[in-house]
C-alpha positions, 0 to 999 in steps of 0.5 A: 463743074456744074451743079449735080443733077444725078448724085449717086446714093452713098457713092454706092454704085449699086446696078438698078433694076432693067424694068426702071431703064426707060427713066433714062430716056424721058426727054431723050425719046424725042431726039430719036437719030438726031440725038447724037447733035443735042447737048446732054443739057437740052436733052436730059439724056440717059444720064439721068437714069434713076433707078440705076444705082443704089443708091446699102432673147430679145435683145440681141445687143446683149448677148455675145456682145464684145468691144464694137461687136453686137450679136443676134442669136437663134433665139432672138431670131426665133421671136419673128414670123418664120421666114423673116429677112435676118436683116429685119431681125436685125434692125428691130434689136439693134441699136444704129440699123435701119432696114426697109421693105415693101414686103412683110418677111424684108424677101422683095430683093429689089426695095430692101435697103439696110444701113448700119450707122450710115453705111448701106449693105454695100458698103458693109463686108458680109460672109457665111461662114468664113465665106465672103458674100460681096456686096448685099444689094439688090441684082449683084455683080460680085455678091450674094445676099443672106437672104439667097444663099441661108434658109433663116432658120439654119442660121445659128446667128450672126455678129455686126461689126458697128465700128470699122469691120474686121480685119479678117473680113474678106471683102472690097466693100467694106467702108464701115462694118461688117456681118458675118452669118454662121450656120448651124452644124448637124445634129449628132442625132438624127431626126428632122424638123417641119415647118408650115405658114399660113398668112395674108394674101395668101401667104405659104411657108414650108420648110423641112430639114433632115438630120442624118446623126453621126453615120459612123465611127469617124462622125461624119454627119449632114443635113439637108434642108428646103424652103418654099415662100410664096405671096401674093403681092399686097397690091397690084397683080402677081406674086412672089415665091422663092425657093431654097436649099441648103446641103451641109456636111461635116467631117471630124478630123478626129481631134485635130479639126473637120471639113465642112462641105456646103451647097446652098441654092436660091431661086427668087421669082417676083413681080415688082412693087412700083418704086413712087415719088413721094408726090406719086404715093400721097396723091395716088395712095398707097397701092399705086403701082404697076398698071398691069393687067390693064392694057390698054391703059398702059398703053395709053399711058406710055404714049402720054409718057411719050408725048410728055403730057398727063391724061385730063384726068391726072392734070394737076395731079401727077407730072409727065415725069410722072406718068413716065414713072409707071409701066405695065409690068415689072418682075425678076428672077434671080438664080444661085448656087453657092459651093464650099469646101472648108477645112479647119485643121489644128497643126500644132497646140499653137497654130491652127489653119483656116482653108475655105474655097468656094465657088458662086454661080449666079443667074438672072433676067431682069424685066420691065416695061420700058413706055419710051420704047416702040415695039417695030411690027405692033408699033406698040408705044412700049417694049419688055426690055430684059436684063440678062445677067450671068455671074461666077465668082472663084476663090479661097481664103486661107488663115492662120491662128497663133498664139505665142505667150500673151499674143494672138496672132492672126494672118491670110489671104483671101483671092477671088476672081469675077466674072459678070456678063450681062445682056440687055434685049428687048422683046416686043409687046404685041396689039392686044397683048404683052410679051410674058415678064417671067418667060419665054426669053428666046433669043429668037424672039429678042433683040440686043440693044447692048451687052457687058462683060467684066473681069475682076480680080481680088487679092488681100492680106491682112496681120493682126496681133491681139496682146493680153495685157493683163486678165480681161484687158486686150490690144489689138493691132493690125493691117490689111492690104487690098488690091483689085482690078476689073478689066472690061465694059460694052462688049456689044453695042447696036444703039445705032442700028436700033432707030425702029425700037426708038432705042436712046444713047447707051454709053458704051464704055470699057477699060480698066480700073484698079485699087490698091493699099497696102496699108490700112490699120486697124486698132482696137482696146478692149477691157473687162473690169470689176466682172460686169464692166467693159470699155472699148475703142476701135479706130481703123481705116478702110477702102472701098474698091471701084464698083462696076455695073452695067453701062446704064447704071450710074455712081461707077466709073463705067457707067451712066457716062457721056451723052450723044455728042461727049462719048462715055469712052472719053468720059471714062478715059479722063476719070481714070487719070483722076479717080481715086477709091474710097475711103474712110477712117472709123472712130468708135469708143464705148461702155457696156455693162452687163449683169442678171438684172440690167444690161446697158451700153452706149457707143459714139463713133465718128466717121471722116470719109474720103473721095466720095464717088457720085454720079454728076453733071459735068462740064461747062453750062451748054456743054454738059455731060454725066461723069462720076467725080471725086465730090470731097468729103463727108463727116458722120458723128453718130451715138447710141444708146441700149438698156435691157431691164430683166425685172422678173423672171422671164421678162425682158424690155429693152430700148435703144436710141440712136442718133446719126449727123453725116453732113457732106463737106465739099464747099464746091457742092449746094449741099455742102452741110446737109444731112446723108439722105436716104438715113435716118438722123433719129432712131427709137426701138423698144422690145418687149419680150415675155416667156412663161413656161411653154408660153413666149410673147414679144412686141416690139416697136420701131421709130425712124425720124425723117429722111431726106430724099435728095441732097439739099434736104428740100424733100423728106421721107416722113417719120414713121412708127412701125409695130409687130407682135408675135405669140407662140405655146409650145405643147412639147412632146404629142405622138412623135412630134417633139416641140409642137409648137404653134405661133401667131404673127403680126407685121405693121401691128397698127397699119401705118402708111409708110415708106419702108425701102428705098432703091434708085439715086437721090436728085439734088432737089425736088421730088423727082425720082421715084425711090420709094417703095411703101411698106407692107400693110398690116399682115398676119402669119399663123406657123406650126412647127415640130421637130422629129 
């Protein structure tokens, strides 16, 4: 095997963002129909892609806190800026959570990037509600980010699983923990809450929710609520707005149980953040980005990119590689609704069922000037190449809870079939003027170049008993099996017939691929001693099902494949006879110690992981070619560290540390023993929080050591500080408002330069690819609320 060139990020797999494709063609362009005859070696083909796969009370560590479990509560969420991602809330009170963006409120859906100790969102089982979400990446094929399918502040909290995730999750991603996201009921009394947000770059916030009360002697009662946030983007041209709703019904049965009716909707409409080499954001600075809306200089630019030259001004500066990394434009959409029908529902004393079905329709176009394109009537050197993306999902879970004598049995299943679709046409940019990034998408107006289609089917089941050994001591042991097949791939393929477009090798592929265990255990002790003493240890072991994604996608079995003279097909072919999932066993052990004064804890866990998937070159010197390989093992140890002290009344401070070594084990791979890249080794957090009568104060701090970038550590995201402050008075009752309240906000408090998320596939070594995208300046927010 050759060395890696193109490792996917974390095995991930995650698809990439269409506006970034034209990465795969920098060496390729040249070729244009002799290309089929050139070794992927000298060509640097479209294998090379990289942006195309993922490459994952203050102290919310205090409350509702058991074995291996942290909860976040509505009010911990309460003390940030209105709007604020739930997973940024997340990282700053949570011991072993990272999360980056280049947006203040963590919305930018394409630079987010979480990682709970050394898992990233998709390797991390989600849902809402009993729901299950897939996979929290950007631009999903089988899932729903928090931040598209719950306005924030209809969240009554979520629970992170840091160990091995629950048994009862219902999710194929989950290598490490889990999240689950609870909604708040409707009021028993009806009335209504308003929320207006004034900010920098021109940032506004509404929010409103209707409560209808209780309507009727059965006690059926809803709400209905919409979000609207928009921004300038903080450098560059555009902005950003998403729009929300979200419907939820509930219906008692009378003492038995209720059905619950839920209808989520998101509308995501952004212009992009350029992502940066490192070289890229300290030689050009931090507001580097898109070139739009000079023309002409993109244009100028994207025939340098295709000559493989730096303009003379920029020679010494940036490389060609580099001026191939800008573009004129870069946006996306992204469409959903989500439909559930819940029922919970007590049979007997002893037994109480769980029923959900849901139903996700998912839509998107995903957008981007691609440089190493032609547009054939302007002869234009760059074409808006256009990712058009179409997901359903259907499915159902169904659960029993059974308790008998000391025992508590839990037992379901969950199914769900996928459906994705996704096109990619090009739109021609014309002499004077681009195609529109955010519209006019007409088939007429479009080519195809390629088109996938897949379909995917999930079983699981799971068994679990929870035995009380004694007042406040528990075990619990169980299982889950897991099964899922996804059948399809390239549906269309026109590369061939495209010369004039200057179109590059696409790697058509199509097949099926499955994963299966019928046994993966999970074991849990869990004792509360002396009242304010607990003890705990987690072992489980998990499997993460293939990823699937587009054709020029990397890190999955689909994609990224072959070059011009081995095609994907026979790539794909060989990999299913050899590949198997992945998986890792989770090892967590931990004290806690909680009282009116002190709260405490400290946890170390080990992970051993297994057939770690990753996109790589291949095959013998001279006749290399992109394959995703089975690249061995990895080990992660890993520790943290929580205290809050309440010395006064009102007065909380907590700070937590934690500490992270995932090394990489294959001693066939360069970089066997260097650190996971993309995860800090190093985390710091301290939360300070004051409330004094109507008046509340919170400033936090947040700590992240270096990361690194590529697989043998040569290159490194720097260490950061980062600080928000946020203020807020409750005036209580004025007129007919109740609980008018007033909040001051301020994100990035000192204004550090800094690399916040991280999205594309990390090189083996140099600063090659362009992942980074910096975080959001210093910004301030001002919210009125009041509640009716």
């Amino acid at each position: 095997m050759a060395s890696a060139s193109l490792p996917a990020l974390a095995a991930s797999g995650e698809n990439g963002k269409a506006h970034a494709r034209h990465r795969a063609a920098k060496a390729a362009h040249h070729a244009s129909a002799a290309a089929a005859a050139q070794p992927a070696a000298a060509a640097r083909p479209a294998a090379r892609v990289r942006a195309e796969a993922e490459t994952v009370e203050v102290s919310g560590a205090r409350f509702h806190s058991r074995g291996a479990e942290t909860a976040v509560t509505r009010a911990t969420m309460d003390q940030f800026v209105a709007g604020t991602s739930p997973l940024q809330v997340l990282a700053l009170t949570t011991p072993g959570v990272s999360f980056g963006s280049d947006d203040a409120l963590g919305l930018d859906t394409v630079a987010s990037t979480l990682y709970i100790r050394g898992f990233n969102q998709t390797q991390i089982g989600a849902t809402l509600d009993g729901i299950p979400m897939g996979g929290q990446g950007f631009h999903n094929w089988n899932g729903l980010g928090v931040d598209q399918m719950e306005i924030q502040e209809n969240l009554a909290g979520m629970t992170v699983s840091q160990g091995a995730g629950a048994l009862d999750t219902p999710s194929a991603q989950t290598l490490g923990g889990a999240i689950t996201y609870t909604s708040a009921d409707p009021l028993d009394k009806a009335g209504g809450r308003v929320s207006q947000s004034f900010g920098s770059y021109d940032a506004f916030r509404t929010f409103a929710r209707v409560d209808s009360g209780v309507l009727n002697a059965t006690g059926t009662k809803f709400y209905a609520s919409y979000a609207r946030t928009a921004q300038d983007l903080w450098k560059g041209f555009g902005d950003q707005q998403e729009h929300q709703a979200n419907f939820k019904l509930v219906q008692p049965l009378g003492d038995k149980g209720k059905i619950t009716a839920i209808f989520d909707y998101s509308n995501f409409i952004q212009y992009n953040y350029l992502g940066l080499t490192r070289n890229m954001w300290e030689k050009m600075g931090r507001d580097t980005t898109y070139l739009k809306p000079d023309y002409a200089l993109s244009k100028e630019w994207a025939a340098n990119a295709q000559a493989g030259t730096v303009p003379t001004n920029l020679q010494g500066v940036l490389t060609p590689d580099e001026i191939g990394d800008y573009a004129y434009d870069g946006t996306q959409t992204q469409r959903n609704y989500l439909s559930a029908i819940k029922a919970d529902y007590q049979f007997f004393p002893n037994v109480l069922s769980k029923t959900a079905a849901y139903a996700h329709v998912s839509s998107g176009d995903y957008s981007g000037t691609n440089p190493f394109l032609i547009s054939p009537t302007s002869q234009v050197p760059m074409a808006l190449e256009t990712g058009h993306v179409d997901v359903r999902r259907i499915g159902f879970t169904q659960s029993f809870d059974i308790t008998v004598n000391k025992n508590d049995i839990k037992t379901g299943i969950w199914y769900e079939n996928d459906t994705f679709n996704y096109a990619m046409r090009m739109y021609e940019d014309g002499v004077d003027a681009a195609h529109n990034s955010k519209s006019d998408f007409k088939a007429s107006q479009a080519t195809t170049w390629w088109a996938d289609s897949f379909n995917t089917n999930t079983f699981q089941y799971y068994l679990q008993d929870t035995y009380h050994i004694i007042p406040g001591m528990t075990v619990t042991a169980g299982f889950r099996s897991l099964l899922q097949t996804t059948h399809g791939g390239t549906s269309v393929d026109n590369t061939s017939s495209l010369s004039d477009w200057g179109v590059y090798y696409s790697h058509p592929a199509s097949g099926s691929m499955t994963a299966a265990n019928a046994f993966l255990p999970h074991f849990n002790f869990d004792y509360h001693f002396l009242d304010h003493h607990e003890v705990y240890f987690d072992i489980a072991e998990n499997m993460r099902a293939y990823d699937y994604g587009t054709q020029s996608g990397s890190g999955n079995p689909w994609g990224g494949l072959g070059n011009a003279s081995n095609p994907a097909q026979a790539v794909f072919n060989a990999n299913k006879n050899k590949l198997k999932p992945e998986r890792t066993w989770n090892y967590v052990v931990g004290y806690r110690y909680d009282s009116k004064f002190f709260s405490g804890s400290v946890d170390y866990y080990h992970t051993d992981y297994y057939n770690r998937l990753a996109a790589i070159t291949a095959g013998p010197t001279g006749a290399q070619y992109s394959s995703i390989e089975n690249i061995g093992r990895e080990s992660m140890n890993g520790a943290d560290v929580m205290g809050t002290i309440r010395p006064v009344r009102g007065l909380e401070i907590s700070n937590s540390f934690s500490w992270n070594d995932a090394v990489y084990e294959n001693a066939n791979l360069p970089y066997k023993g260097k650190h996971q890249v993309f995860y800090p080794k190093f985390m710091y957090k301290a939360n300070l929080s004051y409330t004094y009568r109507q008046a509340t104060f919170n400033f936090n701090a947040t700590y992240n050591s270096a990361r690194p970038m590529t697989y043998m550590n040569d290159v490194k995201i720097p260490a950061y500080w980062t600080s928000n402050l946020s203020a807020a008075y409750n005036f209580g009752r004025i007129g007919f408002a109740n609980n008018l309240k007033a909040t001051l906000g301020i994100t990035n408090l000192f204004n550090k330069n800094y690399i916040g998320g991280v999205y594309g596939a990390a090189s083996v070594s140099g600063d090659d690819n362009p992942v980074l995208y910096v975080a959001a300046p210093r910004e301030f927010f001002g919210t009125v609320s009041a509640e009716f």
